[in-house]
C-alpha positions as CSV (number, residue, x, y, z in Angstrom):
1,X,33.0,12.4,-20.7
2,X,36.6,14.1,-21.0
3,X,38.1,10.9,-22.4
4,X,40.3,10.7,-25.3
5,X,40.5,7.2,-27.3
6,X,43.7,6.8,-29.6
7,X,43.4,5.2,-32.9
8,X,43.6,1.7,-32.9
9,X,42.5,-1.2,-35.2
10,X,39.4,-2.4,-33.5
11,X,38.2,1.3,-33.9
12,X,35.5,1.0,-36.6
13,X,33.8,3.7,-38.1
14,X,30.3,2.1,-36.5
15,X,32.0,2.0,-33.5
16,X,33.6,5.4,-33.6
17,X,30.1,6.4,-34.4
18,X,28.4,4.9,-31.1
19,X,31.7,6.1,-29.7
20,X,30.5,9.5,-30.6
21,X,27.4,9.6,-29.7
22,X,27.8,8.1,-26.1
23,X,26.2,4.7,-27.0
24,X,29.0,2.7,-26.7
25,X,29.0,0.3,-23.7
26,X,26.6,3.6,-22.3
27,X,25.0,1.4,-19.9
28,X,27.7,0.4,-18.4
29,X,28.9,3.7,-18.5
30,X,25.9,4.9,-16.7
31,X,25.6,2.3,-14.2
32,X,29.3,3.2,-12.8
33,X,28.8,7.0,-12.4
34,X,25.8,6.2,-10.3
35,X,27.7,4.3,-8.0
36,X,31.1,4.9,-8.2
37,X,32.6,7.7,-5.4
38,X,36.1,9.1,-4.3
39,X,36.3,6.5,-1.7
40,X,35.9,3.5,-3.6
41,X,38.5,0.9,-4.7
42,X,37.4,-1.2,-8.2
43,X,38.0,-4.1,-9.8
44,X,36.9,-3.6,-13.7
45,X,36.7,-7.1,-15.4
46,X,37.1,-6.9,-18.9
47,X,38.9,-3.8,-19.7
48,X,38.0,-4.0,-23.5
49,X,38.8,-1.0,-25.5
50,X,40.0,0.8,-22.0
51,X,37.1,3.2,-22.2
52,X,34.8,2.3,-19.5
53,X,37.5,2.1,-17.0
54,X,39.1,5.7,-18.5
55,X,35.7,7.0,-17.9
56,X,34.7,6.0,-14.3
57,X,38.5,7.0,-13.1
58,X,38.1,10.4,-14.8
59,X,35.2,11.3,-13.6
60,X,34.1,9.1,-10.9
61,X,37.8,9.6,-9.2
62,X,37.9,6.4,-7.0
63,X,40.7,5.4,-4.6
64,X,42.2,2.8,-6.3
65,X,41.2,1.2,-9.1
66,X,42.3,-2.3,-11.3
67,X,41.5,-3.5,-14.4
68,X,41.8,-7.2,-15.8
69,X,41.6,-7.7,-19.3
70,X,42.4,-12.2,-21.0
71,X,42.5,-10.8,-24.4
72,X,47.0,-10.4,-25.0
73,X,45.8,-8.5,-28.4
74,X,44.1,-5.6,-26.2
75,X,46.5,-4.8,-24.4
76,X,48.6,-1.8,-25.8
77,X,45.4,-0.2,-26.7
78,X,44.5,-0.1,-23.1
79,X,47.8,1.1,-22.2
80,X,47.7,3.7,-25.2
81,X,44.5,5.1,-24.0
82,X,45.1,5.1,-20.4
83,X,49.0,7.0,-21.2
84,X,46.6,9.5,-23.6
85,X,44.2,10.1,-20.5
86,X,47.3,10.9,-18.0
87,X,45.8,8.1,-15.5
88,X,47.9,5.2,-16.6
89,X,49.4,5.5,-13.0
90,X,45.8,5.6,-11.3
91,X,44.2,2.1,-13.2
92,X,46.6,-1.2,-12.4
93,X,46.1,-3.2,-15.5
94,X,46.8,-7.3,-15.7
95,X,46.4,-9.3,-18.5
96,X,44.7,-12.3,-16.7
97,X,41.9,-14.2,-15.8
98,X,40.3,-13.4,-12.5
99,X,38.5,-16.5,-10.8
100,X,36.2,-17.6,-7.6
101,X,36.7,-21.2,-7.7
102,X,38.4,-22.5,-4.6
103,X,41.5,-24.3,-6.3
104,X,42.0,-22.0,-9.6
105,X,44.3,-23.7,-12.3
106,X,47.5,-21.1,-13.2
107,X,45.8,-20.6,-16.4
108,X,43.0,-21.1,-18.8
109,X,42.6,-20.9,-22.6
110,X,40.5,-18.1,-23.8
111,X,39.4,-17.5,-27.1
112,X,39.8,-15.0,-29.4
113,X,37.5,-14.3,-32.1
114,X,38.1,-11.7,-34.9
115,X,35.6,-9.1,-32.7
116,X,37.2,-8.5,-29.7
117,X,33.9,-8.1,-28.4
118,X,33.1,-11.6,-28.6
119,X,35.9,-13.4,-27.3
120,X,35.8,-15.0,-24.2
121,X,35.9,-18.8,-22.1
122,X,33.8,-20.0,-24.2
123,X,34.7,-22.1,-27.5
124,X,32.6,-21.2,-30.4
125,X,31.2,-23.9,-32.7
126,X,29.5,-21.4,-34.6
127,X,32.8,-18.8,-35.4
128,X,36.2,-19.6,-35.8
129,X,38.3,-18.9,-32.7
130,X,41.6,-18.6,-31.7
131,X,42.8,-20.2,-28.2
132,X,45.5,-18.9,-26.3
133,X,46.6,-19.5,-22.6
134,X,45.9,-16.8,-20.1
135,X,47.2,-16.4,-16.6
136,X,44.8,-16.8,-13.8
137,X,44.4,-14.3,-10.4
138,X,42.2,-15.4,-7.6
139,X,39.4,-13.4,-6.6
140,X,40.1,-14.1,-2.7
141,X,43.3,-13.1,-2.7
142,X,42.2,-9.8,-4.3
143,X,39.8,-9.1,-2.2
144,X,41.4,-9.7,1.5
145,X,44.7,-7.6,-0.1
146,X,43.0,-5.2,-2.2
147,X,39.6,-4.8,-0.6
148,X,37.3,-3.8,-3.4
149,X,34.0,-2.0,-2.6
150,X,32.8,-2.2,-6.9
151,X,32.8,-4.6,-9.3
152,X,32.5,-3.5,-12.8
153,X,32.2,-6.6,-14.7
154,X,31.7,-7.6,-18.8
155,X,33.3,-11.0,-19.0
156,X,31.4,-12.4,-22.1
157,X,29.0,-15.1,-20.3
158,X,32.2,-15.9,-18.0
159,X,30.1,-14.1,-14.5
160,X,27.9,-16.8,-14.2
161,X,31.2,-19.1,-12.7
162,X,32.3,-16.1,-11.0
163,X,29.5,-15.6,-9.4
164,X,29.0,-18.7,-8.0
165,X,31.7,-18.9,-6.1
166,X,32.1,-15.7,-5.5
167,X,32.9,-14.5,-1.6
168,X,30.9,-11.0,-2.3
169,X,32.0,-9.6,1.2
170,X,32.8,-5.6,1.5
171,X,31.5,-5.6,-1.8
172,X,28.7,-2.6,-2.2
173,X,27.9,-1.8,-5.8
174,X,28.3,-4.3,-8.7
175,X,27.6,-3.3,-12.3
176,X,27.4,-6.0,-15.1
177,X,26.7,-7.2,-18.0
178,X,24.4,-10.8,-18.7
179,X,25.0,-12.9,-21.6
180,X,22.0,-15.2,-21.9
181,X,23.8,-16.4,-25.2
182,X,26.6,-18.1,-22.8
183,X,24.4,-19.5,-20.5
184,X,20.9,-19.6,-21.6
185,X,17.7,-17.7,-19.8
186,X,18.4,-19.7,-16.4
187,X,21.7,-19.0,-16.0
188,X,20.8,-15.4,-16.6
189,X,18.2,-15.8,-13.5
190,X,20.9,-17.5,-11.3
191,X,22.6,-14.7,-11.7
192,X,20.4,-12.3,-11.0
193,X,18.9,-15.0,-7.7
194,X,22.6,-15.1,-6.6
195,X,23.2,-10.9,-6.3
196,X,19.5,-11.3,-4.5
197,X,20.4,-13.2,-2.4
198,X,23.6,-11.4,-1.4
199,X,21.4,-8.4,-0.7
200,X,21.6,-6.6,-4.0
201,X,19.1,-4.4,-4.9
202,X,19.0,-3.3,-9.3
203,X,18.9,0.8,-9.6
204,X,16.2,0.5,-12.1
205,X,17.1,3.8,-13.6
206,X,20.7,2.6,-14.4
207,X,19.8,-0.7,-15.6
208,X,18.1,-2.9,-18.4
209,X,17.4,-6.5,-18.3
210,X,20.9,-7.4,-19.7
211,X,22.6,-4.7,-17.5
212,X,22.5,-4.6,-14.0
213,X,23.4,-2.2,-11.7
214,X,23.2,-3.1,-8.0
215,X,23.8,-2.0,-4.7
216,X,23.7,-3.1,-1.0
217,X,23.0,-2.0,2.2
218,X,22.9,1.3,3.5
219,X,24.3,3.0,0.2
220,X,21.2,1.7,-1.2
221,X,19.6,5.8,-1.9
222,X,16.1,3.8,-1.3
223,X,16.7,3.5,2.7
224,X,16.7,6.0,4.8
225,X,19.5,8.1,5.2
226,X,21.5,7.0,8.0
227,X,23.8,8.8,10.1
228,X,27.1,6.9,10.5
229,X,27.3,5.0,6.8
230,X,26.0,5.2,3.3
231,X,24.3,7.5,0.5
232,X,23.4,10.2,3.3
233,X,27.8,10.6,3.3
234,X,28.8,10.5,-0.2
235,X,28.5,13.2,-2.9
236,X,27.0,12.0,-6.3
237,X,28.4,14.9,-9.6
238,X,25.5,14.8,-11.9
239,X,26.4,16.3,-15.7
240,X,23.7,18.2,-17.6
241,X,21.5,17.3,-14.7
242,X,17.5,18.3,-15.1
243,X,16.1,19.7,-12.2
244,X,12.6,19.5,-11.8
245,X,10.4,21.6,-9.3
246,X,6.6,20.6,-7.8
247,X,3.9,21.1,-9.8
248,X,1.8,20.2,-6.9
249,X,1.2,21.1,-3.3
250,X,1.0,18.1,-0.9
251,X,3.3,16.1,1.6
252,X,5.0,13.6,-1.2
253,X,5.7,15.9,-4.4
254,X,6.9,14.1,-7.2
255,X,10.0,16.5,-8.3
256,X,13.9,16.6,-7.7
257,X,17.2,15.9,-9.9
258,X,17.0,13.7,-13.2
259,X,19.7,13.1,-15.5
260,X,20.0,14.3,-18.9
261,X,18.4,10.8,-20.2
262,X,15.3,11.3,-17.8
263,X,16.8,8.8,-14.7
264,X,15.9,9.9,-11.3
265,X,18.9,10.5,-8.9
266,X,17.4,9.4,-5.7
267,X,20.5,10.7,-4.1
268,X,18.4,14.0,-4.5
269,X,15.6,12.6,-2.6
270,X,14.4,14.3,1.0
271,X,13.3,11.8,3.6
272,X,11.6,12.6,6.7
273,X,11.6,9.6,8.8
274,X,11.8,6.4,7.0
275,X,9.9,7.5,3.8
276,X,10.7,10.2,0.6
277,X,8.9,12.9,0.5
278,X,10.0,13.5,-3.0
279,X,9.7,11.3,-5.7
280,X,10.1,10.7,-9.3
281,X,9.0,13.7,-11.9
282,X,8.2,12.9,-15.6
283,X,11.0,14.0,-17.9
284,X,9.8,17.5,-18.4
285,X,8.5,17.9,-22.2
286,X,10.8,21.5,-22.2
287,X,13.6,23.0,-20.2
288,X,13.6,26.7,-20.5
289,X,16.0,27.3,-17.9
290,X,19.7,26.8,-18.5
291,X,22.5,27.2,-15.6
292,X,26.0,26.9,-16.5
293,X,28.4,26.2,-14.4
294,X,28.6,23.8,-11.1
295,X,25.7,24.3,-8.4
296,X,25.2,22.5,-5.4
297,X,21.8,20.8,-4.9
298,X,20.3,22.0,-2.0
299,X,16.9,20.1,-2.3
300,X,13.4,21.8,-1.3
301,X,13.5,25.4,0.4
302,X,11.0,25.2,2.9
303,X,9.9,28.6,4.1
304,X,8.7,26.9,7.5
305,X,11.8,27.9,10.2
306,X,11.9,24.7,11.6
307,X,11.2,22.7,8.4
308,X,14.2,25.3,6.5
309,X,16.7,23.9,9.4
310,X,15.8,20.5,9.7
311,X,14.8,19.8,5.6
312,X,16.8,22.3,3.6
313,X,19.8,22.4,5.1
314,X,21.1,18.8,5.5
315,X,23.1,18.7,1.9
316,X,25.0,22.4,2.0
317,X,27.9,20.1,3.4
318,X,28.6,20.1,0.3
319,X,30.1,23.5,0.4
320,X,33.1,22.3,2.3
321,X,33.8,19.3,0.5
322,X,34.1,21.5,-3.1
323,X,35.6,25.0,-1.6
324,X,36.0,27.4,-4.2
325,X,33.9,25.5,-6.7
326,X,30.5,26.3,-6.3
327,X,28.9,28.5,-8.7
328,X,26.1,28.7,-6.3
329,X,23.0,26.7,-4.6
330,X,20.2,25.8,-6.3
331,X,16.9,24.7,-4.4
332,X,13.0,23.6,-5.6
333,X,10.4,25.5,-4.0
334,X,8.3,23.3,-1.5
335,X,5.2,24.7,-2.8
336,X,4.7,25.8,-6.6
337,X,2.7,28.8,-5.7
338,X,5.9,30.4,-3.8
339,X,7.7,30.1,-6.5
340,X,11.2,31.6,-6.5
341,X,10.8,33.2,-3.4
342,X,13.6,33.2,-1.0
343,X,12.8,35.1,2.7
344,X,15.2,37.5,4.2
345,X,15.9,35.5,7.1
346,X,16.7,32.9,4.6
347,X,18.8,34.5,2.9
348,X,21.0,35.4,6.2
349,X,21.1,32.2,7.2
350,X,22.9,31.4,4.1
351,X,25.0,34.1,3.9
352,X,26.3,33.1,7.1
353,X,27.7,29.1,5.8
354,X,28.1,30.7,2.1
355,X,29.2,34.4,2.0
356,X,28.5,35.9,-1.4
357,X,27.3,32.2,-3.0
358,X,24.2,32.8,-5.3
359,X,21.7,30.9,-4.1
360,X,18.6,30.1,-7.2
361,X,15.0,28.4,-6.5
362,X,14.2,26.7,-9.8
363,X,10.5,27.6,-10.8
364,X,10.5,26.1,-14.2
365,X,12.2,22.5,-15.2
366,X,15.9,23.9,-14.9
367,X,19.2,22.4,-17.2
368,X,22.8,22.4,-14.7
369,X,25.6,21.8,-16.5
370,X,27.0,20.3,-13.3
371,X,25.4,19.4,-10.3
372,X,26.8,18.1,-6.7
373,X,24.4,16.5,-4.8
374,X,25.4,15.6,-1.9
375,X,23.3,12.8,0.8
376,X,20.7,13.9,3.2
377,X,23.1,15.0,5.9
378,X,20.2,16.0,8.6
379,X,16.7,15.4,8.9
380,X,14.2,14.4,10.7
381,X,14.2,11.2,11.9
382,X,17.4,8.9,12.3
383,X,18.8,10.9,10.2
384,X,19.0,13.9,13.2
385,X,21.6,13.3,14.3
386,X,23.5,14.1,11.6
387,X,26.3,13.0,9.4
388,X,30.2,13.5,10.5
389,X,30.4,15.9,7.6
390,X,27.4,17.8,8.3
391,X,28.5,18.3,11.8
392,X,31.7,19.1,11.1
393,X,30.9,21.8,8.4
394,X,28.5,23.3,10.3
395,X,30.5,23.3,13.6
396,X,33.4,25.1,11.4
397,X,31.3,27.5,9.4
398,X,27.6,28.5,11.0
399,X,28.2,31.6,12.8
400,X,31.7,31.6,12.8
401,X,32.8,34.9,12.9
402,X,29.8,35.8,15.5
403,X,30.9,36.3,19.2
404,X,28.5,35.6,22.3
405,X,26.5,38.5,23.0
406,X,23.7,38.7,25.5
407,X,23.2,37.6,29.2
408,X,22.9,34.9,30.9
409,X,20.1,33.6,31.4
410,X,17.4,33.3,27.8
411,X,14.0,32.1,27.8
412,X,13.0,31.6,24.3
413,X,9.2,32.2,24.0
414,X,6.7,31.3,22.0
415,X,4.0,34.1,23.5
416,X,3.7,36.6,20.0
417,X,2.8,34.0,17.5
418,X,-0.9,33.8,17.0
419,X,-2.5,30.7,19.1
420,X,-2.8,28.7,16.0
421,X,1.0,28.0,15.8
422,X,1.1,26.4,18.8
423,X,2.3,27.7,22.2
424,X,1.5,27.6,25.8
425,X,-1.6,28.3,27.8
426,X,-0.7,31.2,30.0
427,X,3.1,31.8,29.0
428,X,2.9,35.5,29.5
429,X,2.7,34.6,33.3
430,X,5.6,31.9,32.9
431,X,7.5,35.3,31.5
432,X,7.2,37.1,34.5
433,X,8.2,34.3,36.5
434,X,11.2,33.8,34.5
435,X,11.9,37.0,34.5
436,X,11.7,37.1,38.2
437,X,14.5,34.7,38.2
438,X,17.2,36.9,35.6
439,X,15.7,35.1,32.5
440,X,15.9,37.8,29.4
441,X,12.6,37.1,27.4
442,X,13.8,36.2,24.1
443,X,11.5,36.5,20.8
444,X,13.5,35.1,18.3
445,X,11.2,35.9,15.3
446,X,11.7,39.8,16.3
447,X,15.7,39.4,15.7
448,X,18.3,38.7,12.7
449,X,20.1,35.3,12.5
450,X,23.1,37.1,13.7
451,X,21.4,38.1,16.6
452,X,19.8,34.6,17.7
453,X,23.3,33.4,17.0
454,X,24.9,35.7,19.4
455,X,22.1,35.2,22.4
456,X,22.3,31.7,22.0
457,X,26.2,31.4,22.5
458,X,26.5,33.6,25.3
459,X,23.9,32.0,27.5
460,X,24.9,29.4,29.9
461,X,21.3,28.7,31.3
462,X,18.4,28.7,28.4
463,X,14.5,27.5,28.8
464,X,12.7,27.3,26.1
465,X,9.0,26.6,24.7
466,X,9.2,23.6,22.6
467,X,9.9,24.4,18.8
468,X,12.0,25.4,15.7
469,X,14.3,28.2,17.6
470,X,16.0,25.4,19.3
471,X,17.1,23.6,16.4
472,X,19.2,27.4,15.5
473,X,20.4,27.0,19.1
474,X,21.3,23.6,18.8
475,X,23.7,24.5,16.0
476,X,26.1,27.3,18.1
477,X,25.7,25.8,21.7
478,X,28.2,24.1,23.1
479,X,28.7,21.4,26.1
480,X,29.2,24.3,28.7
481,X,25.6,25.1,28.3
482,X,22.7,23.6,29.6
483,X,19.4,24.1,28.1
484,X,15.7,22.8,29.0
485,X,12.5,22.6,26.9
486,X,9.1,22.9,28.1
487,X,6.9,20.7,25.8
488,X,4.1,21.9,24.7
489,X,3.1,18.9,22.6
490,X,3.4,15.2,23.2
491,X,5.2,14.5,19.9
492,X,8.6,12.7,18.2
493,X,9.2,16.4,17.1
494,X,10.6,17.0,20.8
495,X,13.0,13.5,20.6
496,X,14.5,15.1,17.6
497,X,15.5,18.5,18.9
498,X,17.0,16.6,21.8
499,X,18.6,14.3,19.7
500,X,19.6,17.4,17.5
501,X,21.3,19.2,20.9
502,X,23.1,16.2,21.7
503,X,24.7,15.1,18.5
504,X,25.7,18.6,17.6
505,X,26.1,20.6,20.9
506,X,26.7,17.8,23.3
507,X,24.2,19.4,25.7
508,X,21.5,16.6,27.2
509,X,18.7,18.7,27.1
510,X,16.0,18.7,30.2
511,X,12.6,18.0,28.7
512,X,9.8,18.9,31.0
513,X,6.3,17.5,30.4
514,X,4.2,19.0,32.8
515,X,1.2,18.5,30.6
516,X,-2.3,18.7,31.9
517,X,-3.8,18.7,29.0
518,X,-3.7,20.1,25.1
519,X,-6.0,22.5,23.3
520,X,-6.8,22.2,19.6
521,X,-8.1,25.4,18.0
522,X,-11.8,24.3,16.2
523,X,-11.0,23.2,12.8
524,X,-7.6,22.4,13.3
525,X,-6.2,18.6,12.4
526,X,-2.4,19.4,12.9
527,X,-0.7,18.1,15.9
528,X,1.7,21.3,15.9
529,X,-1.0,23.9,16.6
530,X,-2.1,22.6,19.4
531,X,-2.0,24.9,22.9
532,X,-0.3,22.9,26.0
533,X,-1.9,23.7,28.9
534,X,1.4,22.6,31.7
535,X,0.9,22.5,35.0
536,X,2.6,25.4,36.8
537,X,3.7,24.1,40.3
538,X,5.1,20.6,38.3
539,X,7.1,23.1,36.1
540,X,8.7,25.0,38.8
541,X,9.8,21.8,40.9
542,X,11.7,20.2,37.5
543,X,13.5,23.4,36.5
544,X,14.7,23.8,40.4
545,X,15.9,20.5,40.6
546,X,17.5,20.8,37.2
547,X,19.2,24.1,38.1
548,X,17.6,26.4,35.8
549,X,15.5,28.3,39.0
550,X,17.0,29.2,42.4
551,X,14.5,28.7,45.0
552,X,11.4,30.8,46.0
553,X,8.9,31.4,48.6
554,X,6.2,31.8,45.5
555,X,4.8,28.6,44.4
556,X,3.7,29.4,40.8
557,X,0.3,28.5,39.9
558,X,-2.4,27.3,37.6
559,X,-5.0,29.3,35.9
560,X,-8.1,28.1,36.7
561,X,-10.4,26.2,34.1
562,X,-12.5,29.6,33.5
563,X,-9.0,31.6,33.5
564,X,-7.9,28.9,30.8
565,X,-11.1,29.5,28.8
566,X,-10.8,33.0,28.8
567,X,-7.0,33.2,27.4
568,X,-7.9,30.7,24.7
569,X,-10.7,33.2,24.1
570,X,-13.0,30.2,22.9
571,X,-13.1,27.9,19.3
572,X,-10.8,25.1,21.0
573,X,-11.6,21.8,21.9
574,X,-9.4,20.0,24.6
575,X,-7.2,16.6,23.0
């Protein structure tokens, strides 16, 4: 972990063994680099050797950090190993007792035993101890002047009392250690009733039953990713991280990141709505793929458009927050039969936020020496909106360096896809209205990213049919523009794109639903492919009123059910 421990007397050759071999106080070890993030402050309780503080400030990197330690003996060694590590100026360090209770005394005896690891509060009849008076801090103080957001605590059965009194407020993550020994079975379950009851949740991959990590509210990586607070804004560094692709086709895939002891990193999980679509893989039995280096998750690469924008890009934030760092992305494929394929159009997109960045699609169970994985930035869902960060790195990067180009007017249609991805009954008559009215008639799927990018800034009026383009446009419009949808579908997907055009463009998007009725190729289950018959003269009265149409002496009209029939050319059923 980078740290280096000076020779001291309480260094044992057993415990420069477990040292060694990353045993010692591991857990606790663990537990912090799951939690711990650049903006955190901490309070460490029971420094011991130094180490586990050393480690979490090295690595971890937090705001501020400090670090109590009762036992006087311990002292220099911290100090020695902090000076070694070139952070004694980042970890405050107090010999003293930190306590909850209202009314704390100005000190307390603790007791020293000849293993530092087993000196604490508590008098032992059973070993011969030392007492010696310690100086007390109080916890409230602390926390109104200090403002801790993680406690990393191993106090030798002395939690219990701190708990209990405990005012736990703007605290998000806690990490400790039980001692059943101090306090018996039941104080063990107090314990673990009181962090309950505070709204703790254990990250069972971090903990055992006698070490708990914990975490609260919206950092909890089990809730949906939320757009103004939690795991879906911070950026968990993952060494000798497996990665794990599908084995499986289906909705809910169990694959994503692991770390090198086999615990899942549900940071790395993709939500759509409020559920994970991934979930946790078995360790994988082999590894044959190695990646040296740092590599930014970016999660599943859907080859779907829509699904690409909306569900592979939400983490590539990332690439702002470590400029010049990145040895390049690395992506699962959504399903295991395309295996490491990446589509041209993909791979302009990407070259637009990443010039030059590799970009990998592990096939096989996949070894990173360091992995950045950073929250679900986008989505679908709540989660559309987007993070701060995501809109701010995408705002500063996407298309950058490509100027408006096109005309005015865009109508983004849907007309050249086959029927069964979903379009509109009749739209190559809405075209030649459109068209009528200065509207260019815009397939995007015939034209480079650069290209879309470039029509969709230099319009000031665009209609489109309902689907994946507008999320694209959505990501280089601006509030000078004004853009309405025609749904073709009655479905959340069209609160999202709006949601999506607002949160990122600041355009308020006019939906139209001029729905008669919806046609479902025969066979078909999926709510996307179905064919929205609209009704014509309703259309043309919306987009007049919302200045998208100047006014005519033509009233558009509707096909008539036989005209309907023969566009759809038969095998649908109306919905």
């Amino acid at each position: 972990m980078g740290v280096k421990v000076p020779p001291s007397p309480y260094l044992t050759e057993k415990r420069i063994e477990r040292i060694n071999a990353a045993r010692y106080e591991g857990q606790e070890i663990a537990g912090a680099l799951h939690v711990v993030g650049p903006e955190d402050r901490v309070v460490e309780m029971g420094a011991g050797l130094g180490i586990v503080g050393a480690v979490t400030q090295c690595n971890a990197r937090p705001a501020a950090m400090v670090s109590f330690e009762a036992n006087p003996n311990m002292i220099p060694h911290i100090e020695a190993l902090y000076a070694l590590n070139r952070i004694k100026s980042k970890i405050t360090l107090h010999n003293k007792v930190l306590l909850t209770e209202p009314e704390p005394p100005e000190s307390v005896d603790f007791f020293l035993r000849n293993s530092f690891l087993g000196s604490s509060l508590t008098d032992s009849e059973a070993r011969e101890t030392t007492a010696v008076s310690i100086p007390t801090a109080h916890f409230e103080e602390l926390r109104t002047s200090f403002k801790p957001t993680v406690l990393l605590m191993d106090i030798e059965g002395g939690e219990l009392d701190f708990l209990r009194h405990a005012n736990l407020e703007g605290i998000r993550a806690i990490v400790l250690e039980f001692h059943p020994e101090a306090y018996g079975k039941d104080g063990m379950r107090e314990c673990k009733d009181i962090l309950r009851k505070a709204g703790f949740s254990k990250v069972n991959e971090v903990s055992t039953r006698l070490v708990w990590t914990c975490l609260r509210g919206p950092d909890v990586p089990k809730s949906a990713p939320d757009p103004e607070e939690g795991w879906s804004r911070k950026i968990t560094e993952v060494e000798d991280a497996i990665v794990v692709p599908p084995a499986v086709a289906g909705l809910v895939q169990p694959t994503g990141v692991l770390t090198a002891k086999g615990a899942y990193v549900n940071q790395g999980a993709l939500w759509r709505r409020t559920r994970p679509l991934t979930e946790a893989p078995a360790m994988p039995e082999t590894v044959p793929e190695t990646l040296e280096g740092t590599w930014l998750w970016g999660g599943q690469l859907w080859l779907h458009f829509g699904h690409f924008l909306a569900e592979s890009t939400p983490r590539l934030w990332g690439l702002q927050a470590y400029e010049g760092k990145i040895d390049g992305i690395l992506f699962t494929p959504k399903r295991p039969r395309n295996a490491d394929l990446v589509k041209r159009w993909q791979w302009k997109f990407l070259e637009e936020l990443a010039p030059g960045l590799p970009v990998r699609v592990a096939k096989a169970p996949t070894r990173v020496e360091r992995l950045i994985v950073p929250g679900q930035g986008f989505g679908l869902g709540k989660i559309s909106r987007g993070t701060p960060e995501f809109r701010t790195f995408i705002a500063g990067a996407f298309g950058a360096t490509i100027s408006p180009s096109g005309p005015d007017k865009l109508y983004i249609s849907r007309s050249k896809f086959e029927f069964r991805k979903g379009s509109l009954v009749g739209e190559g008559e809405l075209e030649t209205q459109l068209a009528a009215q200065g509207y260019e008639i815009f397939h995007p799927q015939e034209h480079d990213i650069a290209t879309q990018i470039a029509r969709y800034k230099a319009a000031s009026h665009i209609i489109a049919a309902e689907g994946s383009a507008i999320h694209l446009a959505a990501m280089v419009m601006g509030p000078h523009q004004k853009l309405a949808i025609v749904v073709r579908r009655r479905s959340s997907a069209t609160d999202y794109i709006e949601t999506h055009l607002q949160s990122f463009a600041g355009v308020t998007a006019l939906s139209v639903d001029a729905l008669v009725r919806s046609w479902m190729p025969e066979g078909e289950r999926k709510a996307r492919h179905a064919i929205g018959e609209i009704d014509f003269p309703s259309l043309q009265n919306a987009l007049l009123a919302g200045g998208f149409i100047e006014p005519s002496a033509q009233v558009w009209e509707n096909f008539s059910q036989s005209g309907v029939q023969e566009l759809l050319g038969g095998k649908f059923r109306p919905v």
